[in-house]
C-alpha positions in Angstrom: 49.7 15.0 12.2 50.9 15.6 8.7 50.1 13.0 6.2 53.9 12.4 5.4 54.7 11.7 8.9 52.7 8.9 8.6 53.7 7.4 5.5 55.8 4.0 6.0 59.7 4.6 5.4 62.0 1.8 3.9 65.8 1.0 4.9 66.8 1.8 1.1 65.4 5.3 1.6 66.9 5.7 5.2 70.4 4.8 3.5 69.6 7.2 0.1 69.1 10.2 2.5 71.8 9.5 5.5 74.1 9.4 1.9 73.1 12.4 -0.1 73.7 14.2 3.5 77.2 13.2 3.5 77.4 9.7 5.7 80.0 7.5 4.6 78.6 4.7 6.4 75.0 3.8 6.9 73.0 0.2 8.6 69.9 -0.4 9.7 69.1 -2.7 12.9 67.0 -5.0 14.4 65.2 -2.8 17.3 63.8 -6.6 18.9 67.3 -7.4 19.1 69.0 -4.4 20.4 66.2 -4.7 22.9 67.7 -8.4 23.5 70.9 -7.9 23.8 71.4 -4.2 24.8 75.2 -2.6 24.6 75.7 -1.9 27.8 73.8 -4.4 30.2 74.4 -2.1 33.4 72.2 0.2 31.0 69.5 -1.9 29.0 67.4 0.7 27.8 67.0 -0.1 23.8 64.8 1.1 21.0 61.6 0.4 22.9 62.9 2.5 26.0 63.1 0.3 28.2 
């Protein structure tokens, strides 16, 4: 796998480039707690894919 695939990413970057593409609004969540307290309980799958 390319090199930049593997380099870490940080929420400040994620934010920068969801902006510059023309996002209004940007966050960042926890995945642990999505995966603790999914949307839809019915439907718990979460980051992890559960």
């Amino acid at each position: 796998m390319a090199a930049m695939f593997k380099a870490p990413i940080t929420a400040d970057a994620v934010k920068e480039k969801a902006r510059a593409l023309g996002a209004d609004l940007v966050g960042i969540a926890d995945g642990a707690a999505l995966d603790a307290h999914p949307w839809d309980p019915a439907d718990p799958r979460g980051p992890e894919g559960h």
